[in-house]
N, C-alpha and C positions, 0 to 999 in steps of 0.2 A: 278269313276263309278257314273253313273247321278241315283239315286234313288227316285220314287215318291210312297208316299202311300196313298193307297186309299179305302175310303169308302163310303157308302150310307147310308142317314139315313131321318128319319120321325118325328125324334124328337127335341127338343130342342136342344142347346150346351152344353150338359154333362161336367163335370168335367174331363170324359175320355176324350172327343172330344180339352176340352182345354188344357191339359197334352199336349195330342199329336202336336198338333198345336205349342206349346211354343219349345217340344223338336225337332217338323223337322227344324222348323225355327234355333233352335242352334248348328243341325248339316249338315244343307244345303240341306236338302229335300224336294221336292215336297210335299203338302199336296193335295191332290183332294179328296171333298167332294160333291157324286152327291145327288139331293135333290129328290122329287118324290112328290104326288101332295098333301101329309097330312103331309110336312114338313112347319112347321111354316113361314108364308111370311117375318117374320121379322129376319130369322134366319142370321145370321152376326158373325163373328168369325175374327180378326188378323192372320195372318200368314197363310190362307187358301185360294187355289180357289173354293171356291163355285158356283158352278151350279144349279140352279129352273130350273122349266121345262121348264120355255119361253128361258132361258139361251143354253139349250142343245136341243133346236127347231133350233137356230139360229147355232149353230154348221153345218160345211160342212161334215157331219158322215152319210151315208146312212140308219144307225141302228136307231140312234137318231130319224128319223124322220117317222121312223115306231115303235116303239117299244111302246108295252104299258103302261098306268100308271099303281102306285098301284102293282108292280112287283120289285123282290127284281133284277132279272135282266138289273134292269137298271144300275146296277151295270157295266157292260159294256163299256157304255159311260167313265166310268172313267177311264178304260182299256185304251181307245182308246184316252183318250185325254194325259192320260202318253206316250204311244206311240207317239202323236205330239209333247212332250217336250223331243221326243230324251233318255229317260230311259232307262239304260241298265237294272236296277232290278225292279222290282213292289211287294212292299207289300202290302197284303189286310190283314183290321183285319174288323171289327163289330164297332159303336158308342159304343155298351155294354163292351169292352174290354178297359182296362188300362195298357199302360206300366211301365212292371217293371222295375229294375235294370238292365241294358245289353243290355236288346229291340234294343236301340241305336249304338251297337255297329259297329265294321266293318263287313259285312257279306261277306262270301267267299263261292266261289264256290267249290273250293276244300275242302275236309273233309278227315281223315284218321279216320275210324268205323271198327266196329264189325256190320257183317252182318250176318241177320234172315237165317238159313237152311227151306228147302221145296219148294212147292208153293202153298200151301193153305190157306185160310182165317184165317187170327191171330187175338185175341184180343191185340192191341198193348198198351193199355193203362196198361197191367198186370207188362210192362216192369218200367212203372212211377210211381206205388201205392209204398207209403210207408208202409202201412197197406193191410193186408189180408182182400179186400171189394170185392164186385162182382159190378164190374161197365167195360163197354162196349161204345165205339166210335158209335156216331148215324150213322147209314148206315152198320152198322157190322150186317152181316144176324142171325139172332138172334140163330141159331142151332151151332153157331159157337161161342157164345162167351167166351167158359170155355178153346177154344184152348191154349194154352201157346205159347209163342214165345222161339224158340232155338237156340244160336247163334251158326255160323259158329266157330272155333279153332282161326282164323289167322285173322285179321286187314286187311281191301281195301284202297289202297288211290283214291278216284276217284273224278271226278266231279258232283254235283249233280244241276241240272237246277229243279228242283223241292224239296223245303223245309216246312216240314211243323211242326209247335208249335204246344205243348198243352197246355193247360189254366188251371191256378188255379183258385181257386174258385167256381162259377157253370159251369161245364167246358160243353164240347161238345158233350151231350147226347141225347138220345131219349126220349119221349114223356112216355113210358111206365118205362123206369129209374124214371122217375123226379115224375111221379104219384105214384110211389110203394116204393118212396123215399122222405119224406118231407124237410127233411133238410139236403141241400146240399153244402159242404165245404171243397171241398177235397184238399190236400196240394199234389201235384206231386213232385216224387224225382226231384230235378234240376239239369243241368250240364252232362243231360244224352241225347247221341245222335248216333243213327244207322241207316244203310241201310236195307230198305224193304227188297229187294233182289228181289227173285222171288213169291215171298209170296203176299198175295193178302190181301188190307185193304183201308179202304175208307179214303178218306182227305177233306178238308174243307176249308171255306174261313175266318178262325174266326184269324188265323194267322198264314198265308202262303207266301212263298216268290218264287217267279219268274223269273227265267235269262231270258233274252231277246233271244234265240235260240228258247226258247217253248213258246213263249206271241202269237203265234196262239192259242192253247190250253185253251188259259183262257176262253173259249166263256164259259157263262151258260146257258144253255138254258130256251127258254121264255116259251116252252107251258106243264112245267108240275108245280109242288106244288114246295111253296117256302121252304119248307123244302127237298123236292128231288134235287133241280136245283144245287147245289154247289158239293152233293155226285154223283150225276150222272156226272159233268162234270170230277171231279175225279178221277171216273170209267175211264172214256173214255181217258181222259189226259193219267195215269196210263198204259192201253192196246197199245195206242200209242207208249208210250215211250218205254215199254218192247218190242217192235216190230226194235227199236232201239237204243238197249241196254243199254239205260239211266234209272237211278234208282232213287226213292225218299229217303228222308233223313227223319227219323223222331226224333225232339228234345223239350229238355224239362226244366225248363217251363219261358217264358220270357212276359205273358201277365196273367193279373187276369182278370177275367170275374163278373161284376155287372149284370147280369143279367136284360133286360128287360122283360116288363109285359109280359107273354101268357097266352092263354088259352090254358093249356094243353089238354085238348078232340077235339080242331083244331089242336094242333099239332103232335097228333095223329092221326088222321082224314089225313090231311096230308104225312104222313109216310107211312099209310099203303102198298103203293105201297112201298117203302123201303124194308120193310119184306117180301113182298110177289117176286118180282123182281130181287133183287139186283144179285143171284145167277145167274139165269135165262140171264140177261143182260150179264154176263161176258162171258155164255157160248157161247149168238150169237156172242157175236164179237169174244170169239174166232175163227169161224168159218167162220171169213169175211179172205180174201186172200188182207192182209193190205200190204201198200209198205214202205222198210224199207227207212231209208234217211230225215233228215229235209226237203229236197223238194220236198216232199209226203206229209208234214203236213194236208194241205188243200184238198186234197185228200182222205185222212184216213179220214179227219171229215164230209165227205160226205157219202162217204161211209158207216160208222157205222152209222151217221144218217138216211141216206137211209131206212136202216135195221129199224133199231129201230121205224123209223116213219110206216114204213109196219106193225107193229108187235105193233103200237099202243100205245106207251110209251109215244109219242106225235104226236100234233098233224098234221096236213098235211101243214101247216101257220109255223111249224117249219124252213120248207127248205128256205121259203124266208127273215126269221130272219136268221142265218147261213151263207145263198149267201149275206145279207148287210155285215154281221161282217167280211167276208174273203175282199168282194171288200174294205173295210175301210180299215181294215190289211195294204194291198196289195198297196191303196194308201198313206197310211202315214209312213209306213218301207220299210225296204232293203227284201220283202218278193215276190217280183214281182215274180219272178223266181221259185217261190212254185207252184206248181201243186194243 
């Protein structure tokens, strides 16, 4: 299995940044690091391909050559250049994240779990606390976070083309946790992993992993806040795949989180579409008449965006970011054939 992992970043070469470099390099993996336009000109790294922005101008990616700076989306490009090097899996983490112990390990598609009963929105981090804390996944609609998760009796063995990690440390909260919260260091159970189900809960790009069956799916979208773009594609990933009875995995914990700088009242600022939305978003699309089938992928993601751009979630300059990332898709895999 060809594996490349990928990230974007604004800042120097972290200590994270060099871990990961030293470790893909000693287990044969791709590293892709896309730059943006307040990443350092001298930035330089071994064992990485690194891309500036004149670097991903020059790129034959129809996205690349429209997409704007100063956007955590450009995150993208790096999607699409793992896609030219032939990658069955892509994982995405953050520069602020470090791998721990295992990170490296073999990843598998198949998993045998204990799966969530319902379908309603869980707090799924209730399932990782060691300690009795009131802490919630950013994107989780805030009327929902005391839910509990309840498993199924009986063990699935399935496939899961969508994985996603939690993070120790400062892990992957919202803006109004982290202000009503000074100091944060939270230790998650490890060695713990389940199926969503039918149960509804946001995911993220902080450390996620990807089979090459749903690498349409990864788009993030450019025209909302960089704190929505990774949970909304999520969302939409997530209603897809339930549309084609593929399910996500969630497991725990193989990355620690260093925290870069915020201003939490922008990250706030930010979010509030999060809270006020997130419900709201799942209901239109439940009511889009989506088609089941990998050869639908590109289809469904018109579709919901369609919706969504009517209804003003983004903006009208969405659909021609979207039609770049599908014609790039479509020219650099075996995705011709997607509708």
């Amino acid at each position: 299995m060809k594996i490349s992992l990928v990230l974007t970043t604004i800042n120097k070469a972290s200590k994270n940044i060099l871990k990961i470099s030293k470790e893909t390099k000693k287990n044969n993996w791709n590293f892709i690091v896309v730059g943006d336009k307040k990443t350092p000109k001298n930035f330089k790294i071994k064992f990485c391909d690194f891309y500036n922005i004149n670097d991903q101008k020059k790129l034959n990616f129809k996205f690349s050559k429209i997409c704007p700076q100063n956007t955590y989306a450009r995150k993208n490009i790096g999607y699409l250049i793992a896609l030219k090097k032939g990658s069955d899996i892509i994982y995405e983490t953050d520069d602020d994240n470090y791998p721990k112990i295992g990170f490296f390990d073999k990843l598998n598609l198949f998993h045998t779990v204990k799966e969530l009963k319902g379908s309603n929105w869980v707090n799924i981090y209730l399932n990782f606390i060691k300690k009795k804390i009131n802490i919630w996944p950013r994107g989780l609609p805030l009327e929902y976070i005391y839910n509990k998760t309840i498993f199924k009796y009986e063990k699935i063995h399935s496939k899961f083309y969508l994985q996603q990690g939690i993070c120790d440390g400062d892990p992957d909260v919202d803006a109004i946790y982290r202000l009503t919260n000074q100091k944060i260091n939270i230790r998650f159970r490890n060695k713990i992993k389940f199926s969503l189900g039918k149960c509804l809960s946001p995911s993220n790009s902080q450390n996620t992993i990807w089979f090459k069956k749903i690498f349409p799916l990864m788009y993030l979208p450019v025209t909302c806040t960089m704190r929505a773009t990774d949970i909304w594609r999520g969302l939409i990933a997530l209603m897809i795949l339930r549309k084609d009875r593929k399910k996500i995995l969630f497991f725990g914990t193989s990355m620690y989180q260093n925290r870069n700088q915020h201003n939490l009242i922008k990250d706030f600022e930010q979010e509030v579409c999060l809270y006020i939305n997130n419900t709201k978003m799942i209901d239109l699309i439940k009511k889009i008449k989506l088609k089941s089938g990998e050869n639908n992928y590109f289809y469904n993601l018109r579709k919901i965006y369609g919706v969504l751009i009517n209804k003003k979630y983004f903006l009208r300059t969405e659909k021609s970011f979207l039609n770049a990332w599908i014609e790039d898709c479509k020219t650099l895999a075996s995705y011709k054939k997607i509708t």
